[in-house]
Structure formats: C-alpha cells, structure tokens
C-alpha positions in Angstrom: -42.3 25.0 10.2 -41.5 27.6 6.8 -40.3 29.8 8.7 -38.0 27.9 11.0 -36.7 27.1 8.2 -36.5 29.7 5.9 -34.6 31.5 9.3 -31.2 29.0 8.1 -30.6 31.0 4.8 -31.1 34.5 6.2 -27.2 35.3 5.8 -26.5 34.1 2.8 -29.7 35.8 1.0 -30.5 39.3 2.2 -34.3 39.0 0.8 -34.8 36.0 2.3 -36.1 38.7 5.8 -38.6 39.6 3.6 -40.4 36.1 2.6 -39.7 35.0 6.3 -42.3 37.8 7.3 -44.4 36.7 4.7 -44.6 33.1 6.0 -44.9 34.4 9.4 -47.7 36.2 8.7 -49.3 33.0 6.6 -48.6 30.9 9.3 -50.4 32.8 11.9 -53.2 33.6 10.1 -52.5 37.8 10.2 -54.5 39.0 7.4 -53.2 39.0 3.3 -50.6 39.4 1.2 -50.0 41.9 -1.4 -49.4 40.3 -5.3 -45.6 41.8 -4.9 -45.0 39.1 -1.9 -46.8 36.5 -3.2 -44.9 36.9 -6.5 -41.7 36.9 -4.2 -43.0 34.1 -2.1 -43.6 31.7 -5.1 -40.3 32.3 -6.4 -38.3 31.5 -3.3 -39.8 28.8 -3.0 -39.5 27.1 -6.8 -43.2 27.2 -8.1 -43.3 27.4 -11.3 -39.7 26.7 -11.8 -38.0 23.9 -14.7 -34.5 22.9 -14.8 -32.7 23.5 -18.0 -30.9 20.3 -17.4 -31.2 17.6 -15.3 -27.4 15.6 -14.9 -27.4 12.0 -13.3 -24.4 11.8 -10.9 -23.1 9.4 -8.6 -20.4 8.9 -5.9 -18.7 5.5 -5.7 -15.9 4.3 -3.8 -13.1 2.7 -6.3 -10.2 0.1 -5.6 -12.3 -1.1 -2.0 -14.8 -3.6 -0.7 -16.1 -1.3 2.1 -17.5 2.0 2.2 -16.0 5.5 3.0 -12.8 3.8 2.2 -10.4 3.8 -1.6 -11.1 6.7 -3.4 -14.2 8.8 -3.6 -15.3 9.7 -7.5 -18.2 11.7 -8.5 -19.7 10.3 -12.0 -22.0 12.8 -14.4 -24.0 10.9 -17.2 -24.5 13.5 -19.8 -27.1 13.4 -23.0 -23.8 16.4 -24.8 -20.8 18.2 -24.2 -21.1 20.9 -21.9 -19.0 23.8 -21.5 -15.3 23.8 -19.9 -16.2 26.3 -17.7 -19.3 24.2 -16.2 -17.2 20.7 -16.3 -14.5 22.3 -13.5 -17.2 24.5 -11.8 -19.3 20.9 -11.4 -15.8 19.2 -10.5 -15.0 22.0 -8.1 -18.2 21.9 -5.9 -18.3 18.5 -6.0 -14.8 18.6 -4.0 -13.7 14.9 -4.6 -10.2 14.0 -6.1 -12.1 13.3 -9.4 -15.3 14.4 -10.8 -15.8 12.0 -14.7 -18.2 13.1 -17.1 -19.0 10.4 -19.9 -21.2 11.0 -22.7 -22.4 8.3 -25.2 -19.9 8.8 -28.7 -23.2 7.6 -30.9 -26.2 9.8 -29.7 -28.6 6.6 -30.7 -27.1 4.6 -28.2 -28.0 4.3 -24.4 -25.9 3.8 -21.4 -27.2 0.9 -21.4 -26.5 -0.4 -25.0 -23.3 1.6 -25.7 -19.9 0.2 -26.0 -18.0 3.4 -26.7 -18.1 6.4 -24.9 -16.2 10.0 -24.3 -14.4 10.2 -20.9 -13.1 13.5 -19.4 -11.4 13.7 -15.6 -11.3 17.0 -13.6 -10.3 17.7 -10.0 -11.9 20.5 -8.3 -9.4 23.0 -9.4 -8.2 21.3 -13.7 -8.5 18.9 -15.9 -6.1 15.6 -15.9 -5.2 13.5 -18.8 -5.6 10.3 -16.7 -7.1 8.9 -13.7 -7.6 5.4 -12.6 -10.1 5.4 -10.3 -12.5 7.6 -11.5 -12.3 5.2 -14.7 -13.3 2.2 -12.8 -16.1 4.1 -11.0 -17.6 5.1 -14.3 -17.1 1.6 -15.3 -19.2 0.1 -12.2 -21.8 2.7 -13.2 -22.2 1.2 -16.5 -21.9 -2.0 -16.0 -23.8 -2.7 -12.8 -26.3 0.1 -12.3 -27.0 1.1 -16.2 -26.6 -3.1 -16.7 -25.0 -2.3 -19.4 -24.2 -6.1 -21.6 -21.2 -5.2 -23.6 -17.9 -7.4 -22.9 -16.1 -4.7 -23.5 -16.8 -0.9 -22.9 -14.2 1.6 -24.6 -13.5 4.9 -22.9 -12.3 7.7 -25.6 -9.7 10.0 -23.5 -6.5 12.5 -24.0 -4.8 9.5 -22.7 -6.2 7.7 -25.5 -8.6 4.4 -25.9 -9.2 2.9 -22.4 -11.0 -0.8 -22.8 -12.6 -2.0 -19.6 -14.4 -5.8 -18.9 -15.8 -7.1 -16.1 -13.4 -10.4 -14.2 -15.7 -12.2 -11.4 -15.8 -9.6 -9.0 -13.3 -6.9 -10.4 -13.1 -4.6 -13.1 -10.1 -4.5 -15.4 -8.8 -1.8 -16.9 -6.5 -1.8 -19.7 -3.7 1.3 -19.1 -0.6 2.8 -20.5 2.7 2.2 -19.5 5.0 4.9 -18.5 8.6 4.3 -18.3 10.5 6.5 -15.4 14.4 7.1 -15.1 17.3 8.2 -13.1 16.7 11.9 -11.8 19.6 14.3 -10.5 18.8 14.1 -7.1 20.5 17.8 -6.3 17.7 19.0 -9.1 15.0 18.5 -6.9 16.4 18.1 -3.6 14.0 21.0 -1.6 11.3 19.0 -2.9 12.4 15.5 -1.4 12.9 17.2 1.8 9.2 18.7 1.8 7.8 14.8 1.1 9.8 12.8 2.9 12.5 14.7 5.4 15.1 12.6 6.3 14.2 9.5 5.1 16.5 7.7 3.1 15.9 6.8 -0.4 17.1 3.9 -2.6 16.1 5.2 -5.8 15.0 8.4 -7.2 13.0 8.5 -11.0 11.2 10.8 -12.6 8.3 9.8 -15.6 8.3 12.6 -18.2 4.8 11.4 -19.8 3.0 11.7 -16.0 5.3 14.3 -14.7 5.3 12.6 -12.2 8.4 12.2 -9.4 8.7 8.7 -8.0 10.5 8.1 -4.7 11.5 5.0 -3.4 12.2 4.3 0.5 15.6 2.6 1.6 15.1 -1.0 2.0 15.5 -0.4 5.6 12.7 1.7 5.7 9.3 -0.5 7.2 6.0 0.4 6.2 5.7 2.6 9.4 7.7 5.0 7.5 5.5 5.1 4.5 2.1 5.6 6.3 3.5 8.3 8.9 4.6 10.7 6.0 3.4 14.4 6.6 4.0 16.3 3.2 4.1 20.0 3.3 1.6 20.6 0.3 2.8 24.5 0.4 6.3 23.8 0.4 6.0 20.9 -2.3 4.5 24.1 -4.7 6.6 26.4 -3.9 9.6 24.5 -4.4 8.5 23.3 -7.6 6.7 25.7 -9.9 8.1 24.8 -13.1 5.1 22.5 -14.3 7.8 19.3 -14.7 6.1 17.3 -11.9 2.6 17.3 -11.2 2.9 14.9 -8.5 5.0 12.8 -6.4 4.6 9.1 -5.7 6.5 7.4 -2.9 6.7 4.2 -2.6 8.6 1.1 -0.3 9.1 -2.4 -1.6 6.3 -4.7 0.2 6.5 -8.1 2.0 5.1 -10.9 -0.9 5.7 -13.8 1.2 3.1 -13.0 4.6 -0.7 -12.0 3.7 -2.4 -11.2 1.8 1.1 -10.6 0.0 1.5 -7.2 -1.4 4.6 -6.6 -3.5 5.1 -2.6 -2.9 3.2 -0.1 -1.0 2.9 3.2 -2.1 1.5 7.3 -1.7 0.9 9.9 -4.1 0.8 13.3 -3.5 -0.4 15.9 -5.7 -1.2 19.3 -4.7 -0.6 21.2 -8.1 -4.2 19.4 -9.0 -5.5 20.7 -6.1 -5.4 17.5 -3.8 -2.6 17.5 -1.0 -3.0 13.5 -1.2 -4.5 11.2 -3.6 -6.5 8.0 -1.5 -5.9 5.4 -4.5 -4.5 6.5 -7.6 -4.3 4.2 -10.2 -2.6 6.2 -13.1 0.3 6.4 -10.6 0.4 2.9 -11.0 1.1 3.1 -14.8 4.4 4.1 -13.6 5.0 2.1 -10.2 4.2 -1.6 -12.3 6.7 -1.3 -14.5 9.0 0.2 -11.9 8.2 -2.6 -9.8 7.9 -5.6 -12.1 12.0 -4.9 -13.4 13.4 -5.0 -10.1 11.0 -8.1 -8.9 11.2 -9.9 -11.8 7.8 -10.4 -12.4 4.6 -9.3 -14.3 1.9 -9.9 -11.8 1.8 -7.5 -9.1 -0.5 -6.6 -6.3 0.0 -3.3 -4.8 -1.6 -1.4 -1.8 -1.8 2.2 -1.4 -1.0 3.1 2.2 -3.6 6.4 2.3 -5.5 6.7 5.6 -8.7 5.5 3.3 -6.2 2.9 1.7 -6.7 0.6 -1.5 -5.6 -2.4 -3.3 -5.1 -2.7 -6.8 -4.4 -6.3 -8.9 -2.0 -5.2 -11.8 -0.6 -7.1 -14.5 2.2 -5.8 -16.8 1.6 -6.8 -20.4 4.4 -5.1 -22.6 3.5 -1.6 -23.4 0.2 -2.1 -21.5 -1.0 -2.4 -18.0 -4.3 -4.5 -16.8 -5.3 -2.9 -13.3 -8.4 -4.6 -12.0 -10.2 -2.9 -8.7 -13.4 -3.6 -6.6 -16.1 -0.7 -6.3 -18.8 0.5 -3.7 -21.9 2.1 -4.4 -22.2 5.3 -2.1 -24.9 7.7 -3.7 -27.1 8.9 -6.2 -28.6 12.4 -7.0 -29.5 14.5 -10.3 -27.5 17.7 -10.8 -30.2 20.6 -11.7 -29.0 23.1 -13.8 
C-alpha cells in the first residue's frame, strides 16, 4: 500500500526511488535497513516533523445561495503580519480571484470577540486595494463560523474603514463610491474592440479612483449580448499597458418590471490582476450604483452579474457611500502548514 503510493511522486522528487525500495523491501519482509534509510525513510514520511505555523483558511462562495456558484474566496485567519512575499505566494497557489488575510488589530482579542480587524486582498499574481467579495466571505467567516456577536465588525483596508452587519439572511457591506466620466472613445478604441467587437455602446466612462473602464451596451443590445462576450485577455494587455485601467466592466441596462427585477446586468474583466474574468465583483459595483442610480433615478438597485458562475448583489446608494448586501456559502475548511 506505501509503495503504491509513494510510486505517484517519483517525478517530482528524484529521492523518492530510493525510499520506494525501502518500503518495498519493509513490505515484503526482505531483511533490514541500514540507519542511513531509516533516517531517510522517517523524514519522507513526516516523523518527527512540527509546523512553524499553522494558518486557518477557508473557501466560501460570496454573493450566491448555491454552491460552486458567485465567487470563490480563499480566507487566512492569522495570529500576525506575515511577509509580502508569503501573502501573494499563499494567494498565488491558492489560484482563486481573491485570497483575504485578516488579522485581529488588538492581539487580546479573538475572532470571536473582536470588532476591528486588518484586511488585506491579493489575487494570485498582486495585491488590490478593494474587493467586494472576498470582504463578505471574510465577514461570513466571522460572523457565522467564529460566531462572532459584534453588530458591527470594522475591516481596516488601503481602501479605508469597511463596516459590515448582518441583515436577516445577508451581509451588508458599507463601500466607497466612485464617480466615472466621459472617456475619449478614440483613446481607447483597440481596447473596446478586444471586449466587446462590434457591439454598439451607448456610453463610454472611465473611474480614475478604480481605474477602471466602464462600458455600457446600446439599449438595443439584449442580455444575450452581454453573456456571450469572449474577451481577448492577451489583446486587452497588450493594448493597454499604461497602468490607467486595471479592468473593464461592461454592463447593459436590466428589465425592473419582470422577475425577480434586476435593474442592470453587468461583467468585469480584469486580466492585469491576473484573472481573465471576475465571477462577481463587488468593488466594480462601487462604480456601476452610482452609474446606475443617475440615469434610473433611484437609490435602491439590484444588480446581477451575468458570469457563467453568476451573482446577485442588493445595493443601496447612500451619498458618498454604498451599502452592498450579498448571501454566502460555506465550501471548505483546511489549515495552511507552514
């Protein structure tokens, strides 16, 4: 049984042939083993062995009521800090569109008893100053499995403070608003034409504080046109290299009137953070609310992001603030040994 499978890691470690004799020869029954191959033997297979650190981590599901759909995040619970190189090399195995590592701000506290905490994002390939729903996840992870009874839990990021409560089912999170305007459409035309080819647009904006390009379908556009969207993720980059936009968020006015009533539809693509397309994003929605609420004419808002995984986010404009409240599903739990 060892050996079979011991046999499964023969490529990627050379000395692996040699244990595998050794086990063969144990389980056989032919004869001893020097102290050399025992020493060997013990150390492949972790006797003797303790972890310098042990990281809780989770996966949950944000902005969904079902599983393997919304937008995967990984969550790290961490006792301190650790270095910038380990944050993105944890971020970049972990391979999700987020990987959020919060750490208690008062090292008395518990995740359990804390109300403030530090809150850092990273994709697997940088850090981002915002993300939505790798927020919430680390919210349901507080709230829900560390039961944690605060009203209100405040997340300390580069965007800022982030407060988060708990509404019947959802979580809220309270957001920036970024404001977008007119952009010169010749400016970025070769990038348009990667995202959406021929499709007509009825507005073009760009949001300096995301850097983030917004695209808006013609009216005569149906959703059909939004979901069926094949961006080139290599063309996108190479025809903007600058480091203006980070990513591009299209989006098509909804139908409010049939069920369950969304008032826009949207997709973000990002692949200067590593991700060709973003399942649910809700900082993209710190743009796309107050976009939206001006030209509807109202502050309450639900949204849909037309990904293959898809999600739905509740928003509510409130001045220079956003409330975006999401639903969560529990997918795994593990402990990161370092």
């Amino acid at each position: 049984m060892l050996s079979t499978t011991v046999v499964h890691f023969q490529e990627q470690w050379p000395t692996v042939q040699k244990v595998r004799v050794i086990m063969l020869g144990w389980s056989r029954g032919q004869g001893h083993v020097t102290r050399v191959e025992n020493q060997l033997f013990q150390e492949f297979i972790g006797v003797g062995k303790t972890s310098a650190m042990d990281i809780p981590i989770f996966i949950m599901d944000a902005f969904t009521t079902l599983p393997f759909k919304g937008n995967p995040a990984a969550v790290c619970l961490l006792q301190k800090p650790l270095s910038e190189e380990l944050y993105q090399k944890i971020a970049t195995e972990m391979n999700l569109p987020e990987t959020a590592f919060v750490i208690c701000k008062n090292t008395s506290d518990s995740f359990s008893t804390a109300s403030r905490f530090s809150l850092r994002w990273f994709t697997p390939t940088n850090e981002v100053s915002l993300c939505g729903h790798a927020t919430l996840a680390s919210s349901a992870i507080l709230f829900y499995h560390k039961k944690n009874a605060n009203r209100v839990i405040v997340f300390d990021t580069l965007s800022g403070e982030l407060c988060n409560r708990i509404r019947g089912d959802c979580i809220v999170m309270d957001f920036p608003i970024y404001t977008s305007t007119p952009q010169e459409p010749h400016e970025v035309a070769e990038l348009v034409k990667a995202v959406v080819g021929d499709l007509p647009l009825e507005d073009l904006q760009y949001s300096e504080d995301s850097k983030t390009l917004l695209l808006r379908l013609a009216d005569t556009c149906d959703i059909s046109a939004l979901t069926s969207l094949k961006p080139d993720p290599e063309r996108m980059m190479k025809s903007e290299h600058t480091g203006k936009i980070k990513g591009v968020s299209v989006t098509i006015k909804g139908a409010p009137d049939s069920q369950p009533g969304y008032d826009f539809f949207s997709r973000f693509f990002t692949p200067w953070n590593g991700i060709t397309e973003d399942p649910v994003t809700g900082s993209a929605h710190s743009i796309l609310a107050k976009y939206w609420a001006d030209r509807l004419g109202k502050q309450r808002l639900l949204a849909y992001q037309s990904s293959s995984r898809g999600g739905e986010l509740d928003l509510e404009v409130k001045g220079h603030r956003l409330d975006i409240a999401g639903r969560t599903v529990f997918i795994l739990q593990g402990t990161l040994s370092l």
